[in-house]
C-alpha positions in Angstrom: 163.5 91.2 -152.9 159.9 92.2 -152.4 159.1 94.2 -149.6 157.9 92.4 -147.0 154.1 93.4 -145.6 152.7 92.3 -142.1 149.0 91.6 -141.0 149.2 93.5 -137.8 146.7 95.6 -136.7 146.5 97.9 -133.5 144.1 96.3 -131.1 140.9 98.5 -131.0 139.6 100.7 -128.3 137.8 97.6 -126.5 140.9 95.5 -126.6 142.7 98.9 -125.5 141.0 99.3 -122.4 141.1 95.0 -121.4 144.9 95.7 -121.7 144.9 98.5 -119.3 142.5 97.1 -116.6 144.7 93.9 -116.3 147.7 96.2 -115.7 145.5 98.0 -113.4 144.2 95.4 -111.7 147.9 94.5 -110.7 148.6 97.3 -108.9 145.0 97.9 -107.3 143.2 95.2 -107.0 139.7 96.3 -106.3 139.6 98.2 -109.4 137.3 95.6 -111.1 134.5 96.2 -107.7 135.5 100.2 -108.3 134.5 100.3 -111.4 131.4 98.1 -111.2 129.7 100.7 -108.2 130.6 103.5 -110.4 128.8 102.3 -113.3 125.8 101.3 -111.3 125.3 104.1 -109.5 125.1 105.8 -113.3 123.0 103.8 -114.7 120.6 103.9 -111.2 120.8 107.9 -112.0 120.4 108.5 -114.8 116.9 105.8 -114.9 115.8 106.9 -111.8 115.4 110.6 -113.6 113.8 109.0 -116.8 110.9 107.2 -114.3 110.6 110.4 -112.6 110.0 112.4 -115.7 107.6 109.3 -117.2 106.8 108.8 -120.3 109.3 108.5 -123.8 112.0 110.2 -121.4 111.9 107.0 -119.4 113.1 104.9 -122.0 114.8 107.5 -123.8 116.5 107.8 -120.7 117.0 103.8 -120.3 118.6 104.0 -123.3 121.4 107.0 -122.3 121.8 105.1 -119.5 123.5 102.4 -121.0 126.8 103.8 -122.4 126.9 106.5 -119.5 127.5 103.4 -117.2 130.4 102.3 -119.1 132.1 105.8 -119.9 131.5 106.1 -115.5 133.5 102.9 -115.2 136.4 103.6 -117.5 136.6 107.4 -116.2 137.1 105.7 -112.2 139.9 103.2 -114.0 142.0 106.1 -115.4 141.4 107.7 -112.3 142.3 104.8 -110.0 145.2 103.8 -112.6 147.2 107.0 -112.5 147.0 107.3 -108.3 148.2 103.4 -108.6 150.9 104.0 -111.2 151.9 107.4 -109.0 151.6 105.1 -105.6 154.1 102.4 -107.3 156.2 104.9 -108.5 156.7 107.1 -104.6 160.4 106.3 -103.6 161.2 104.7 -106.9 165.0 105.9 -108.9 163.7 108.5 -111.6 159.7 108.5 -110.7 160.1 111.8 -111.8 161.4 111.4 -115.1 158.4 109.1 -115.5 155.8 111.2 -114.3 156.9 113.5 -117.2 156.6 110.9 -119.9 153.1 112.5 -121.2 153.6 115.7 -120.4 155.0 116.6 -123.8 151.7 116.4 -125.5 150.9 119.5 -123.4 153.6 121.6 -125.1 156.1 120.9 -122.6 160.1 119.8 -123.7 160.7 117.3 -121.3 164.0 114.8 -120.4 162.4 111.1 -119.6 166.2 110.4 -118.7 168.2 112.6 -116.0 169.9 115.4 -117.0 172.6 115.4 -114.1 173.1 112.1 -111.6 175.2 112.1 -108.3 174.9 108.2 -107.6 178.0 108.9 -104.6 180.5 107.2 -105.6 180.1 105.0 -102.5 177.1 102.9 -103.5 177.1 100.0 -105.6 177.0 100.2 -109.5 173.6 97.8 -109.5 171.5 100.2 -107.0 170.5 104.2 -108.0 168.0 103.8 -104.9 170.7 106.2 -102.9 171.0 108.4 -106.5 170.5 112.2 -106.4 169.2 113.4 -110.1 167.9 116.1 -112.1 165.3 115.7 -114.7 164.3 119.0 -116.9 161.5 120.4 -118.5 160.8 123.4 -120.8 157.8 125.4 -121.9 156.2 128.8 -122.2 156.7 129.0 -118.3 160.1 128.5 -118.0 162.5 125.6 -117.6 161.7 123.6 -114.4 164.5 121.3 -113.6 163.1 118.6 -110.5 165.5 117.0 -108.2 164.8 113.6 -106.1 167.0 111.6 -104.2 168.9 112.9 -100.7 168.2 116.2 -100.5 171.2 117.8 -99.5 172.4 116.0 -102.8 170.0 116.9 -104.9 170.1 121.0 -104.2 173.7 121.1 -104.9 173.0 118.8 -108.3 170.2 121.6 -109.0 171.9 124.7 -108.4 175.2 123.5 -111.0 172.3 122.5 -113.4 170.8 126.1 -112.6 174.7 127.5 -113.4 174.7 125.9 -116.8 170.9 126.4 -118.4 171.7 129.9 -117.0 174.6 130.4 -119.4 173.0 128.9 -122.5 169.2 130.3 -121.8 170.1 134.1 -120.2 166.9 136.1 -118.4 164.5 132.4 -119.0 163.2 132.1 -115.7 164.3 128.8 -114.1 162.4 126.8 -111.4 164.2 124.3 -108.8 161.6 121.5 -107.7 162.6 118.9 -105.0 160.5 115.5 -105.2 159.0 114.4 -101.3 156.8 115.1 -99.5 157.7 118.0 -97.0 155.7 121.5 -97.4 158.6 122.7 -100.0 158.8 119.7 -101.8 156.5 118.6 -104.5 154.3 115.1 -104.7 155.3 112.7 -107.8 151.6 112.8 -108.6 151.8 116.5 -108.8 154.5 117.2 -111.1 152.3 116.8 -114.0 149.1 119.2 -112.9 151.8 121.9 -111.2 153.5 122.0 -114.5 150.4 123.0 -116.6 149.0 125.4 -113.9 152.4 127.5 -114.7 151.9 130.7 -115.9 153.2 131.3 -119.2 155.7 133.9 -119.7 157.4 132.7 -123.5 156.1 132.4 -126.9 155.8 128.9 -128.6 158.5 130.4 -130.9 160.7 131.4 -128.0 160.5 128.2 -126.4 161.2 126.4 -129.4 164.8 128.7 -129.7 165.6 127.4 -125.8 165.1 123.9 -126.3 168.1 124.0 -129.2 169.8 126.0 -126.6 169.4 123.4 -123.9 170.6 120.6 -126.5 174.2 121.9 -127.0 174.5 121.0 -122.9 174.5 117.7 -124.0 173.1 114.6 -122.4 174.0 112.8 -119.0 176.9 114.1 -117.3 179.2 113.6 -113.6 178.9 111.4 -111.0 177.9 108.2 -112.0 180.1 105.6 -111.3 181.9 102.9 -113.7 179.9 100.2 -115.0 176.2 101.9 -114.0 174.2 102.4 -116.6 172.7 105.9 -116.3 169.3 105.5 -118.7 168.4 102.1 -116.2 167.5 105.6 -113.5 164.5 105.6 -115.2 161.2 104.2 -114.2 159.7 101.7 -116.7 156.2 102.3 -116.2 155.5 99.3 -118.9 157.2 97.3 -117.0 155.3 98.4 -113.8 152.4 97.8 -115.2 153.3 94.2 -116.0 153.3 95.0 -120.2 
């Protein structure tokens, strides 16, 4: 049977960004006015300093002007996105595990899904609102394993995750993060910029040896009770977003 071909193309970059300002636009909706100032203001600059300097610079500048504006209005939607997407996501089951979705491409190893869930047997198989979990990360710093949920809950779920990347990863320094908002806790919208401030203290190579190491723990283990599905902890950020 021939091999079957299809005509799809990815949408390009303009089509890129319409698809993230309506998802935007969801979740704040004075984006659209947001991004309009910022781009004004640019293009207002950036001419003002062209008429000021007179002659070709004025239209040389007229012409910088132009794309500027639009580069100033798509920087304030990323910006204005990601403290939307991190707003949504406060007090959300697993908001950590998706605040760690991109922060592989920054050489981090990081678990999307919880590595250890205490959803107390007392609370209802459809809600993890009540969960206590543990979502892990790895890279030249150390492993960092975050907990969110109760408190109380989520320390004890740390510390037996501590116990066992301890016995499989020996002398790699391991960091326990809580998610809230108290003076030792850490913010959802920080977990990404407090991971890649971390000072390095493994090789690439190194790094690479403890992720195996971490593997042979295997995946999702104690507390969850029958008939809850464990990966649903997770925070669809598509889905948030209305894609």
């Amino acid at each position: 049977m021939a091999k079957e071909t299809t005509d799809e193309k990815k949408p390009g970059r303009f089509a890129e960004i319409r698809q993230a300002y309506k998802a935007i636009k969801q979740l704040d909706a004075k984006i659209g006015w947001a991004m309009l100032l910022a781009a004004l203001v640019t293009f207002a600059v950036i001419v003002g300093i062209g008429f000021l300097l007179g002659g070709i610079w004025r239209w040389y500048l007229i012409i910088i002007a132009i794309p500027a504006a639009l580069l100033a209005a798509v920087f304030v939607m990323n910006r204005r996105g990601n403290k939307a997407m991190y707003g949504a996501l406060e007090g959300q089951a697993g908001a950590a595990g998706a605040a760690l979705q991109s922060i592989g491409k920054r050489g981090w190893y990081a678990s999307t899904e919880p590595v250890a869930v205490d959803a107390n047997r007392a609370a209802k198989a459809s809600d993890l609102a009540g969960a206590a979990m543990v979502f892990r990360a790895l890279g030249r710093p150390g492993i960092v394993l975050i907990g969110e949920g109760p408190k109380q809950r989520a320390l004890k779920l740390l510390k037996a995750e501590e116990k066992k990347v301890n016995r499989v990863a020996p002398g790699v320094p391991v960091h326990l993060w809580v998610i809230g908002n108290g003076d030792d806790e850490v913010k959802v919208s920080k977990i990404s910029s407090k991971l890649t401030r971390m000072r390095p203290v493994l090789t690439k190579e190194e790094a690479s040896v403890v992720n195996k190491r971490l593997k042979s723990l295997g995946g999702l283990r104690t507390g969850v009770p029958a008939g809850m599905d464990p990966t649903r902890a997770r925070v669809d950020r598509k889905a948030m977003k209305g894609k």
